[in-house]
C-alpha positions in Angstrom: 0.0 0.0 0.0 1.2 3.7 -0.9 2.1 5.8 1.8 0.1 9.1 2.0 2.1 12.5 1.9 0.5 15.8 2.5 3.1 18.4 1.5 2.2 22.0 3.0 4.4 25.1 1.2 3.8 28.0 -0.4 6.7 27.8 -2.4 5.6 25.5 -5.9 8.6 25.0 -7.4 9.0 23.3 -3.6 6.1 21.7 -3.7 6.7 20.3 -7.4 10.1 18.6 -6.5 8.9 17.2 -3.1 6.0 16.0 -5.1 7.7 14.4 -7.7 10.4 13.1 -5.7 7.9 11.3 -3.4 6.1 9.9 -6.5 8.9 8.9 -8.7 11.4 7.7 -6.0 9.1 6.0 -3.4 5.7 5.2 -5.2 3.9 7.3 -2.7 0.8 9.8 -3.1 1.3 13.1 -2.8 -1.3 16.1 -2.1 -0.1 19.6 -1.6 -1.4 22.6 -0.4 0.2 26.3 -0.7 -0.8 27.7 2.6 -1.6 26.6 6.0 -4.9 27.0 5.7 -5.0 25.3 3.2 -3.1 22.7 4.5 -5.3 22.2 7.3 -8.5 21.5 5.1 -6.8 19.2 3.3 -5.2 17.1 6.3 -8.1 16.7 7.5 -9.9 15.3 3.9 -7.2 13.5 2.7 -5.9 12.0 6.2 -2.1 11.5 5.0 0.4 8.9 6.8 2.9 12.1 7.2 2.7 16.1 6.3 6.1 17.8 5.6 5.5 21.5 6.4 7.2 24.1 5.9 8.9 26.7 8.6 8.1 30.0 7.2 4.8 31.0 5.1 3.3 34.3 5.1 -0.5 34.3 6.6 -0.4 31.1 8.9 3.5 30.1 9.7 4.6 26.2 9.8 4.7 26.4 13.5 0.9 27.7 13.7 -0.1 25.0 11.4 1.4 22.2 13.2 -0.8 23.6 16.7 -3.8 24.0 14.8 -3.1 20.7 13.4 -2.5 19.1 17.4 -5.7 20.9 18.3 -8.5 18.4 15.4 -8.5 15.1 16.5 -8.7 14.3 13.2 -6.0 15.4 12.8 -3.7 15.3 15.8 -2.1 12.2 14.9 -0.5 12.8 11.8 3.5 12.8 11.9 4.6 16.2 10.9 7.8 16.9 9.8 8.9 20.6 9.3 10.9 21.8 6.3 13.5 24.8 6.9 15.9 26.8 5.5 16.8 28.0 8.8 19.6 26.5 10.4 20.4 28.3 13.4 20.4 25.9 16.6 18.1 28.4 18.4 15.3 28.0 15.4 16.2 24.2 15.3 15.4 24.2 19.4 12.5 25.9 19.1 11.6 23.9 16.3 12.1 20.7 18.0 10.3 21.7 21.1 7.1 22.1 19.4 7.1 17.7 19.2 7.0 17.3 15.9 9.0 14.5 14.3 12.0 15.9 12.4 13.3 18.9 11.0 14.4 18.5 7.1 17.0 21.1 5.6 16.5 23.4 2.4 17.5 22.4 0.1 16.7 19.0 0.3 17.9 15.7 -1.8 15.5 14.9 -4.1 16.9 11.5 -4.1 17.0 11.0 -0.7 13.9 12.6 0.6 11.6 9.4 0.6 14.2 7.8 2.3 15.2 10.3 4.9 11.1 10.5 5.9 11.0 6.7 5.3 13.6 6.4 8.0 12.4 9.3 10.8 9.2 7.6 10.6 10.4 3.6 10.8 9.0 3.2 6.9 10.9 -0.3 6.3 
């Protein structure tokens, strides 16, 4: 069975390489969304096994999302895993504290991004 992937970023040129990548390299299903808003709608439709979100959005941030997300129960148990290009250890900290289940660097391997997920998630 295809694992689910919610991808939430309002970058699509982000969103279109995550996407394929997942696809072409893993098999999985991808759905995006361009906003956290947006994102939150479609977490709770589409019910993915995993959302990578990203860190900064304008409107409603990554971190925002991810509460929102904690606060459906629909939703709450989805493993979210942020996407960043900020790499100071004070963001990563603050980051980390929020409980979700891994940070992922910008720019990120194509090749290796189903794998990297696949492994913070125990995907074997």
């Amino acid at each position: 069975m295809a694992r689910k992937i919610l991808i939430i970023d309002d970058e699509d040129d982000i969103r279109e390489v995550a996407a394929l990548s997942l696809e072409s390299v893993a098999g999985w299903e991808v759905v995006s969304a361009s906003s956290g808003a947006q994102g939150l709608v479609r977490a709770a439709e589409y019910q993915p096994d995993a959302i990578l979100l990203d860190v900064m959005m304008p409107g409603m941030d990554g971190p925002t999302t991810f509460r929102e997300l904690r606060k459906n129960p629909v939703t709450a148990k989805i493993p979210v895993l942020l996407l960043t290009a900020k790499v100071q250890n004070t963001d990563q900290k603050r980051f980390a504290d929020l409980g979700v289940e891994a940070i992922l660097f910008k720019p990120f391997d194509p090749l290796t991004l189903s794998a990297q997920i696949a492994g913070v998630l125990g995907w074997h």
